[in-house]
VEXMAR-121066 format. One record per residue (C-alpha): residue in three letters; x, y, z. Coordinates in steps of 0.1 Angstrom, whole numbers, padded with zeros to 4 digits, always signed. Example, Ala and Ser with C-alpha at 12.3 -4.5 7.8 and 13.67 -1.06 7.14 Angstrom:
BEGIN
ALA+0123-0045+0078
SER+0137-0011+0071
! end
This chain:
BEGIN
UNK+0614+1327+1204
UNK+0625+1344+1173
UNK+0620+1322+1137
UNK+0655+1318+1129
UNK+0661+1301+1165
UNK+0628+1282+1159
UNK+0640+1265+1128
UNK+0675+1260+1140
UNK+0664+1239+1169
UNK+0638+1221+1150
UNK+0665+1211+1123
UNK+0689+1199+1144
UNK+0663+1181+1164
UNK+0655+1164+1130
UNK+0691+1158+1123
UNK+0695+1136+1154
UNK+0668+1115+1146
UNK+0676+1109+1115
UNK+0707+1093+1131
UNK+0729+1118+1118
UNK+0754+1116+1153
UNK+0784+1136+1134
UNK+0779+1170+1123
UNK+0808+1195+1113
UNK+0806+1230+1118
UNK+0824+1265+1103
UNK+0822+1297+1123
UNK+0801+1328+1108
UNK+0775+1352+1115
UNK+0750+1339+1092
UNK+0747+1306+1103
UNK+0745+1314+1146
UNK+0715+1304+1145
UNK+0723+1266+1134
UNK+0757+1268+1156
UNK+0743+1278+1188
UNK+0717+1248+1184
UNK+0747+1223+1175
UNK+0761+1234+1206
UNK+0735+1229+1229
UNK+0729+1195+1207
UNK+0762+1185+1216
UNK+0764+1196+1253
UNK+0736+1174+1256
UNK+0751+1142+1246
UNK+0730+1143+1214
UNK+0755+1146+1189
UNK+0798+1148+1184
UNK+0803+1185+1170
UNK+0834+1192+1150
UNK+0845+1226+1143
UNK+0868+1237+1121
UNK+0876+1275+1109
UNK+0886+1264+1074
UNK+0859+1257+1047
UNK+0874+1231+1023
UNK+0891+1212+1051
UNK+0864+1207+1071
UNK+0840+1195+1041
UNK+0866+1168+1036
UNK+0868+1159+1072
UNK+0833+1153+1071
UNK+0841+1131+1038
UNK+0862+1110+1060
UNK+0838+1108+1089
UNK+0810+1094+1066
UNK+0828+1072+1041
UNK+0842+1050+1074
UNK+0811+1050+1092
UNK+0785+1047+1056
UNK+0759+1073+1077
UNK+0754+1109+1062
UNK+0772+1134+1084
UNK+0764+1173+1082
UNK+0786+1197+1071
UNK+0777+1234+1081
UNK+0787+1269+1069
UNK+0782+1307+1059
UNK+0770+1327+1032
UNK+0794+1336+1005
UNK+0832+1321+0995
UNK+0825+1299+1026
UNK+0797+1276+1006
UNK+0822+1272+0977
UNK+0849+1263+0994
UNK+0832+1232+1002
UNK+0829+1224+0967
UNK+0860+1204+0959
UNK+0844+1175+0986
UNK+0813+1177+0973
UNK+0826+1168+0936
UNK+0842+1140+0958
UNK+0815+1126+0979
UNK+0795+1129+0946
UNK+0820+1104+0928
UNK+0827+1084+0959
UNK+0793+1078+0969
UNK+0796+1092+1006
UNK+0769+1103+1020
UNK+0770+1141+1030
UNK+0743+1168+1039
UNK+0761+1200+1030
UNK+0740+1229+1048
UNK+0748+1268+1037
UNK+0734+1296+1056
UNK+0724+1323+1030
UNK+0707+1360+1036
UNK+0674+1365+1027
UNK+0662+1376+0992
UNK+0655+1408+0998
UNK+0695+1416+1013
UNK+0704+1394+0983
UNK+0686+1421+0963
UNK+0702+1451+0980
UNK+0739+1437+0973
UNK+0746+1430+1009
UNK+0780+1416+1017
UNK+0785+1377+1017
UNK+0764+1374+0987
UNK+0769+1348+0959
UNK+0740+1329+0941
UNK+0740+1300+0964
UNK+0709+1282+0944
UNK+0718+1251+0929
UNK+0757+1261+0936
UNK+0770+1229+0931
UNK+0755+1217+0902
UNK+0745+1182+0894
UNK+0772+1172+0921
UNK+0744+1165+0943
UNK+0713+1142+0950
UNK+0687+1163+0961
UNK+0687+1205+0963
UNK+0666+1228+0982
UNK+0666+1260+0994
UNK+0643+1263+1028
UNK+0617+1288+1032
UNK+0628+1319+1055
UNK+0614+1313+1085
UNK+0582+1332+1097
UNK+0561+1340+1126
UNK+0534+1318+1117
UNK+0524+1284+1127
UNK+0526+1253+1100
UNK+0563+1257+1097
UNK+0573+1225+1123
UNK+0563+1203+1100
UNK+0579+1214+1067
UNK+0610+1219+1082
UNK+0613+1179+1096
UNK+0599+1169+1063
UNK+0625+1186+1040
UNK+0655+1168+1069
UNK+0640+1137+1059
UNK+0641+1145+1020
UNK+0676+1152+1025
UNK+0687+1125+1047
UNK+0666+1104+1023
UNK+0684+1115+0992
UNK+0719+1114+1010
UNK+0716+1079+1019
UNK+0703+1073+0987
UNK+0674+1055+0972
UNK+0705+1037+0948
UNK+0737+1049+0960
UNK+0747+1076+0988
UNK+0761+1113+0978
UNK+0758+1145+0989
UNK+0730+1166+0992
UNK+0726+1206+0996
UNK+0701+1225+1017
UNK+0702+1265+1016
UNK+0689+1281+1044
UNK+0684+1315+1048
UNK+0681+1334+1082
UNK+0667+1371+1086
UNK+0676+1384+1122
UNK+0680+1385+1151
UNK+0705+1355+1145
UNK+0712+1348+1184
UNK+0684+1332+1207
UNK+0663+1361+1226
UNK+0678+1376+1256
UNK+0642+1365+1271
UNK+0634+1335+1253
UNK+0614+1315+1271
UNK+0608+1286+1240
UNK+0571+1298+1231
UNK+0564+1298+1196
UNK+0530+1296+1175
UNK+0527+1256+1177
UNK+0543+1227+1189
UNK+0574+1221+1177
UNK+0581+1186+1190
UNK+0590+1159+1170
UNK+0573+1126+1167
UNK+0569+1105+1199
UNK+0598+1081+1214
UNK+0622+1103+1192
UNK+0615+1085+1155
UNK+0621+1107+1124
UNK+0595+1127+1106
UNK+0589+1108+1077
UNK+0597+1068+1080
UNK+0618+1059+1047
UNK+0625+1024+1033
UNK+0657+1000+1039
UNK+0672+1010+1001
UNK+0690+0980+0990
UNK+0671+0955+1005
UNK+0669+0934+0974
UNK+0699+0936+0951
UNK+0700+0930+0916
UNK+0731+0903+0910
UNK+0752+0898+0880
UNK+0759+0860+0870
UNK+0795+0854+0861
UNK+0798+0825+0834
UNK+0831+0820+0823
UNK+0861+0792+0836
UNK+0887+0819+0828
UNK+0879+0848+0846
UNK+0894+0876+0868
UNK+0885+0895+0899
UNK+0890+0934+0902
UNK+0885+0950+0935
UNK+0888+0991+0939
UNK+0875+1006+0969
UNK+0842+0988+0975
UNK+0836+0956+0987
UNK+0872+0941+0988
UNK+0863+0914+1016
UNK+0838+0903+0998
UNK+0856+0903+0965
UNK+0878+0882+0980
UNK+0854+0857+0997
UNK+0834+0849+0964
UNK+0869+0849+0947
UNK+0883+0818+0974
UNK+0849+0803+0971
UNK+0844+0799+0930
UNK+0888+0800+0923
UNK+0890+0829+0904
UNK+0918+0849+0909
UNK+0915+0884+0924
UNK+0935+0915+0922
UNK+0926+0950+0935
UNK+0939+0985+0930
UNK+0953+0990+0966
UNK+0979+0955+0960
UNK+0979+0930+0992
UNK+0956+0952+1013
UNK+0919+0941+1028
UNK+0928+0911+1002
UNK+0925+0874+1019
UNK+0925+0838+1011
UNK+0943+0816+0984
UNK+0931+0834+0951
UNK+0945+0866+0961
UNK+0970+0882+0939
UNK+0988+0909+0957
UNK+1011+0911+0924
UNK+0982+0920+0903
UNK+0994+0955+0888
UNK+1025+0941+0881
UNK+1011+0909+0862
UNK+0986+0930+0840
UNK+1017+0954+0825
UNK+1037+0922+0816
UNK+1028+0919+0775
UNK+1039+0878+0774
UNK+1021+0872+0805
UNK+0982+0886+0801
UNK+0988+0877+0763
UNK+0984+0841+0778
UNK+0962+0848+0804
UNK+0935+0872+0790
UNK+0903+0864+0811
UNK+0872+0857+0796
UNK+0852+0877+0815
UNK+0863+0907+0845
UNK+0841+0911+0872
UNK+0848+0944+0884
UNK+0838+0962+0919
UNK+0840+0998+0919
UNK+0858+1020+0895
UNK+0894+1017+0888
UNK+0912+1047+0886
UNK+0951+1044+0894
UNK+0961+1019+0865
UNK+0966+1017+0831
UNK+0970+0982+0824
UNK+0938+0975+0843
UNK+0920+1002+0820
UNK+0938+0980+0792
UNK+0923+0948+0802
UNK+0887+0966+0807
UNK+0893+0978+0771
UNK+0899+0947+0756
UNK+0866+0940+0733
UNK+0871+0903+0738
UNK+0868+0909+0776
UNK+0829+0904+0787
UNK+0833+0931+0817
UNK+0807+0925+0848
UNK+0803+0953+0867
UNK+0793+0954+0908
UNK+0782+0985+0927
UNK+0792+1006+0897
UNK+0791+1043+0904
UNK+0773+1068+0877
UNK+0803+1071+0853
UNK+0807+1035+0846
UNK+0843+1014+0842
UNK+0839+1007+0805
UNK+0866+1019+0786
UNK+0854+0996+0755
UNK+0815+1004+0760
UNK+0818+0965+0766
UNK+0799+0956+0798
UNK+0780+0926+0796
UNK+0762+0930+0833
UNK+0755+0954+0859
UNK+0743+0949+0893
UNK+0740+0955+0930
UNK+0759+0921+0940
UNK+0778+0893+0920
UNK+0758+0856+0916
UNK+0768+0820+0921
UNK+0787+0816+0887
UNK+0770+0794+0860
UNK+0803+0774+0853
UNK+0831+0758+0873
UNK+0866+0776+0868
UNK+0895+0764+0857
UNK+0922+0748+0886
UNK+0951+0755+0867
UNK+0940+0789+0854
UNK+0945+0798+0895
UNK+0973+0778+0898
UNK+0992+0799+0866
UNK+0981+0834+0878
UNK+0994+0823+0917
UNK+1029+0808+0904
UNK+1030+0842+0885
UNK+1021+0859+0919
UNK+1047+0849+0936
UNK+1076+0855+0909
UNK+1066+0888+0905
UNK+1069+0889+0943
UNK+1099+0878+0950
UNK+1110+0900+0922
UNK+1102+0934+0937
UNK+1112+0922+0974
UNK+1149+0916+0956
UNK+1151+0947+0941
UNK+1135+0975+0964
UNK+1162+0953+0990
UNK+1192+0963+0969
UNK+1180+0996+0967
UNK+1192+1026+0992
UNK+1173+1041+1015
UNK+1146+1058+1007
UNK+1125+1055+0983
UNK+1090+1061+0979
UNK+1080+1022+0969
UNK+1108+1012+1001
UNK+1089+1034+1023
UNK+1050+1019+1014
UNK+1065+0982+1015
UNK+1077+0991+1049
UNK+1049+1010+1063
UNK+1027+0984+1050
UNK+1046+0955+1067
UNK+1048+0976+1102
UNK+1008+0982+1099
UNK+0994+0968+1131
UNK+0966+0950+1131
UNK+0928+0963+1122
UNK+0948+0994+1112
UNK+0929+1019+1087
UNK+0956+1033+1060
UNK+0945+1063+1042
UNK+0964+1070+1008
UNK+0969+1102+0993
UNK+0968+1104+0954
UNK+0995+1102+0927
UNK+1022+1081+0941
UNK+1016+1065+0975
UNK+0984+1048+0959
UNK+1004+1030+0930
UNK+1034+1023+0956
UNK+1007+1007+0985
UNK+0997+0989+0954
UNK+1029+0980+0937
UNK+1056+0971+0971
UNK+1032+0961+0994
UNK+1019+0926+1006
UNK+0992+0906+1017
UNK+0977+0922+1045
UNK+0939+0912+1046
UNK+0941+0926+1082
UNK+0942+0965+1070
UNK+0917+0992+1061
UNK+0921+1010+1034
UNK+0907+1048+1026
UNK+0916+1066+0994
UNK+0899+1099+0977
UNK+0892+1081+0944
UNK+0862+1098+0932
UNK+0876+1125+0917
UNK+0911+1116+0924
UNK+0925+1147+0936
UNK+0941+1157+0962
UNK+0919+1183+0980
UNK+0912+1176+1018
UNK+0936+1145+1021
UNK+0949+1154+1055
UNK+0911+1162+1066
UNK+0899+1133+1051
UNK+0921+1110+1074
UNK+0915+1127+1105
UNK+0877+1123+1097
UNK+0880+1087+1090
UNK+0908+1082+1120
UNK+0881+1103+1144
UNK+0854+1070+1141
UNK+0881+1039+1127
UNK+0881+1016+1161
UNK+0927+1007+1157
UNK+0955+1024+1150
UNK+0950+1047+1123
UNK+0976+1056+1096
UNK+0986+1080+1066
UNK+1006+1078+1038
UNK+1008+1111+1014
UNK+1032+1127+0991
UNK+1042+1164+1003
UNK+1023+1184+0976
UNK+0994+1163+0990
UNK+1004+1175+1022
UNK+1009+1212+1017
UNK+0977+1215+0999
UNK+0956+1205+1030
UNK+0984+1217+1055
UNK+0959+1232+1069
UNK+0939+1204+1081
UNK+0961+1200+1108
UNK+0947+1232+1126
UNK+0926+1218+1157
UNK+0914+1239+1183
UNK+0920+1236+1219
UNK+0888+1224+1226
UNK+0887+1198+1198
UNK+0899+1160+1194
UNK+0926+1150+1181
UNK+0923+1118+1165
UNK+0952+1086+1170
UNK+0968+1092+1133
UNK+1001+1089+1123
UNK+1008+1110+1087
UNK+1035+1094+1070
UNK+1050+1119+1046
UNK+1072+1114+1017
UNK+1087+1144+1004
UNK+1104+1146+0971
UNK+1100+1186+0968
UNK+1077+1183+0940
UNK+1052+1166+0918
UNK+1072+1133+0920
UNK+1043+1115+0900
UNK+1052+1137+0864
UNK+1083+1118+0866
UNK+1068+1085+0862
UNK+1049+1098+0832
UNK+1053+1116+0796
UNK+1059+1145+0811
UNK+1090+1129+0830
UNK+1104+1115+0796
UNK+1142+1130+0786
UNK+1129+1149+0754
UNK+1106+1170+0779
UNK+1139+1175+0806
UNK+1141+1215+0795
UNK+1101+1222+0810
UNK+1102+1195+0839
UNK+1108+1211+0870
UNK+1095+1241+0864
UNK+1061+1232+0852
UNK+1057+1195+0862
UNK+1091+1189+0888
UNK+1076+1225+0909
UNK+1100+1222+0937
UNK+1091+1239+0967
UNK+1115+1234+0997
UNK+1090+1235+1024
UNK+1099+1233+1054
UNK+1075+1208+1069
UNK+1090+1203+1105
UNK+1085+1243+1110
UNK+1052+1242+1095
UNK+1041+1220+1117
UNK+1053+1234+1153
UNK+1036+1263+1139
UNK+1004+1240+1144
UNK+1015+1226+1171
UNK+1020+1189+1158
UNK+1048+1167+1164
UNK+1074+1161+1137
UNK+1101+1137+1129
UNK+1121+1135+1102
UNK+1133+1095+1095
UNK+1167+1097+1079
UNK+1173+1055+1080
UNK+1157+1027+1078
UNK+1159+1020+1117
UNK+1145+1057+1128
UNK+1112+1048+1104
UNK+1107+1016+1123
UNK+1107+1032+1153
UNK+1086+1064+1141
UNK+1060+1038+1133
UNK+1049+1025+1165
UNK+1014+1031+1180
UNK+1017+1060+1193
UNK+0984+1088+1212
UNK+0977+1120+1193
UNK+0980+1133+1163
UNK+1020+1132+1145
UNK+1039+1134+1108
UNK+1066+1114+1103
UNK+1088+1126+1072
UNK+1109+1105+1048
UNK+1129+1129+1024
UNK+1134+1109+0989
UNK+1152+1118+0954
UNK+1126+1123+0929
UNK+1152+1117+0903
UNK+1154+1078+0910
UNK+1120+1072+0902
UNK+1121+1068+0868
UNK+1148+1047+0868
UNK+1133+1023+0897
UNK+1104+1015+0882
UNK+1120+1006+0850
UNK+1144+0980+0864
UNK+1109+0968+0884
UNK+1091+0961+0855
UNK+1117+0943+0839
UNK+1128+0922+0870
UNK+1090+0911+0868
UNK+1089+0903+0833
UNK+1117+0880+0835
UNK+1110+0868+0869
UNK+1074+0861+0853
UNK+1083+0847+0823
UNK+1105+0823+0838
UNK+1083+0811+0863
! end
């Protein structure tokens, strides 16, 4: 057996039990050796193998496959351009917490020294982005090598799962030929190299989190802010002390009678937090979409409490009082009426929105998340794309405690969005469901390519296209004084045509002119489809502004 097939099979060995049971895989030359034992590892029921010929996409397909199931999947690749295409998902798993094990296949230092082709400086190539870096020892015809290959799996699987939150990890391996298994090989190498007995890892690593740290809330004013982590939850300990809770994706994963699926709306209404300013926030996650939530976070007076905070904390004001692993039994009942004056604002600002997206013609991009949410079946996952069909989920959409939610949020861009849901639709156990705005799309158009011999996931894309960066119009940028440079610079209208692109990947298309042909494009349906929904960008402006007012008044009357 020649080294580089040696340490293949022993790392993937090691892989598998290290539970890692998704892996991800890019074709090249460099990295055979690691392909051809994935293969065999996945003809043999040992692991699922994905393969995908682009870079970036499948990085964030392996996002998605790891931030549903919380276990580190492997992402593999060549030397060269290939290693930094994944970059864009590790900058997200590293934000997002989600555990990844990026692996590059590399030459060996003395091609790297001859300017061989395929050659970048792969040391330490994505920074500070990751948990743990190492670059593997080229493999040698020597004995003593079984062992330091399992141990430095487990220090990656170790560091991805992560001693105090998950991220991504990086492990450069280079290979000297012959890069393919010996014509003869007959498995005998210079020592054992079988794992430990009845299949357990290498190395035996601790249950990390075992004992959390808690904050103690304290106030009888206070409010609840939920962003991607631990929304259940938030909600439970909201219903069981009566604080009110908002998150950042509206009415969905919230529950129970504190639940304020109106909560954006309420925090940009001046009259309204000016009277209802919490004491204290206890916030889970990072928020990222809204600025009136930022505002409230900012406010010195506001003692903020922060849960399962990631590494660039939520504290606009450098006010944080507390941080922790979990959230305490509070020190102080909470106010009754405090509840009963955010809910009886809940439901004006409610009823507001419902009247006005009614009025409003078909489509528009808020009309088209209200509706999408409401058709959701149950124990559906929704993933949401950036920019605007995160604030509309958030903004039109109601109570539905019964939904999974998936957004890119680390880094907020949006790189790998259509990979990312087919990762996470590939392991979500229900009906599985996109929403993304068509620059969103395009960029990742790609991660619709899916072999032959690949799965294609249950997921309906829901796109709505407004030929452009739709999002600019909702900001400074989209102000009149700036009309002259819009569209070209900010507006970038494209005219794609999206039904084409996708018979050219062999995907099934529908365009939903009305209201009726959207319902219907919305049942459960096998296999992987995009539904479009073609809206004027022009009217968003406008729409929201009659919004917020409809809710101030709504509001202040109530």
């Amino acid at each position: 057996m020649n080294p580089s097939t040696a340490q293949a099979r022993v790392i993937v060995d090691e892989l598998v039990r290290n539970t890692v049971s998704h892996v991800v895989l890019c074709p090249g030359s460099r990295n055979a050796p690691l392909s051809i034992a994935l293969y065999d590892a996945a003809a043999a029921g040992k692991l699922q193998l994905h393969v995908r010929i682009d870079e970036r996409g499948a990085a964030f397909l392996a996002l998605g496959i790891a931030a549903r199931t919380g276990r580190p999947v492997a992402v593999l690749c060549t030397s060269g351009t290939a290693a930094a295409n994944f970059h864009p998902a590790v900058l997200e798993a590293d934000r997002a917490g989600v555990p990844l094990i990026v692996m590059t296949a590399d030459r060996p230092p003395e091609l790297r020294a001859a300017g061989a082709s395929q050659v970048i400086d792969q040391h330490q190539l994505y920074g500070d982005a990751v948990r743990y870096f190492d670059e593997l020892a080229v493999a040698e015809r020597r004995a003593g090598q079984n062992s330091y290959w399992r141990s430095q799996i487990c220090r990656a699987w170790n560091a991805a799962y992560g001693e105090w939150r998950c991220g991504p990890v990086h492990l450069n391996i280079p290979f000297r030929e012959p890069l393919v298994p010996d014509l003869d090989d007959d498995g005998e190498w210079y020592e054992s190299l079988d794992g430990r007995p009845d299949g357990s890892r290498w190395t035996e690593l601790p249950d990390f989190g075992a004992l959390p740290s808690f904050v103690v809330p304290s106030a009888r004013h206070g409010l609840v802010i939920a962003c991607d982590t631990g929304v259940q939850a938030a909600s439970e300990w909201a219903e069981q002390h009566g604080w009110p809770v908002v998150s950042e994706t509206g009415g969905l994963g919230l529950s129970g009678g504190t639940a304020i699926s109106s909560g954006a709306w309420l925090l940009g209404v001046e009259e309204f937090i000016s009277r209802h300013k919490p004491e204290q926030v206890l916030c889970l996650g990072r928020p990222t979409v809204f600025r009136q939530i930022q505002k409230v976070l900012s406010d010195a007076s506001v003692e903020v409490l922060l849960v399962r905070p990631d590494s660039d904390w939520p504290a606009p004001a450098h006010n944080v009082r507390q941080v922790g692993q979990w959230f305490d039994e509070p020190t102080k009942p909470a106010d009754p009426e405090w509840l009963a004056s955010w809910r009886r604002a809940d439901a004006a600002a409610g009823s507001a929105v419902s009247s006005v997206l009614a009025a409003e013609p078909w489509p528009s991009g808020l009309r088209v998340a209200s509706e999408l949410v409401d058709a959701l079946p149950a124990d559906s996952l929704l993933v949401v794309g950036s920019s605007n069909p995160t604030r509309d989920v958030a903004l039109a959409g109601r109570l539905r405690p019964d939904v999974l939610v998936h957004r890119n949020r680390g880094v907020a861009g949006i790189d790998g969005t259509v990979s990312t849901a087919i990762g996470a639709a590939y392991v979500h156990r229900g009906p599985s469901y996109a929403l993304l705005g068509d620059l969103t799309f395009l960029h990742d158009a790609s991660g619709l390519l899916t072999g032959p011999a690949e799965q294609r996931p249950d997921l309906t894309i829901v796109v709505c296209n407004d030929d452009g960066g739709g999002i600019f119009s909702l900001l400074e940028q989209g102000a009149p004084e700036h009309s002259a440079s819009f569209e070209r610079v900010f507006g970038t209208p494209h005219g794609a045509d999206l039904g084409a692109l996708c018979a050219g990947y062999r995907v099934p298309h529908v365009v939903a002119e009305t209201l009726t042909e959207f319902r219907a494009a919305l049942q459960p349906a096998p296999g992987l489809r995009v539904v479009e929904v073609r809206v004027d960008r022009s009217r968003h402006r406008d729409l929201h502004a009659r919004l917020r007012s409809a809710v101030s008044t709504a509001v202040s009357a109530a």
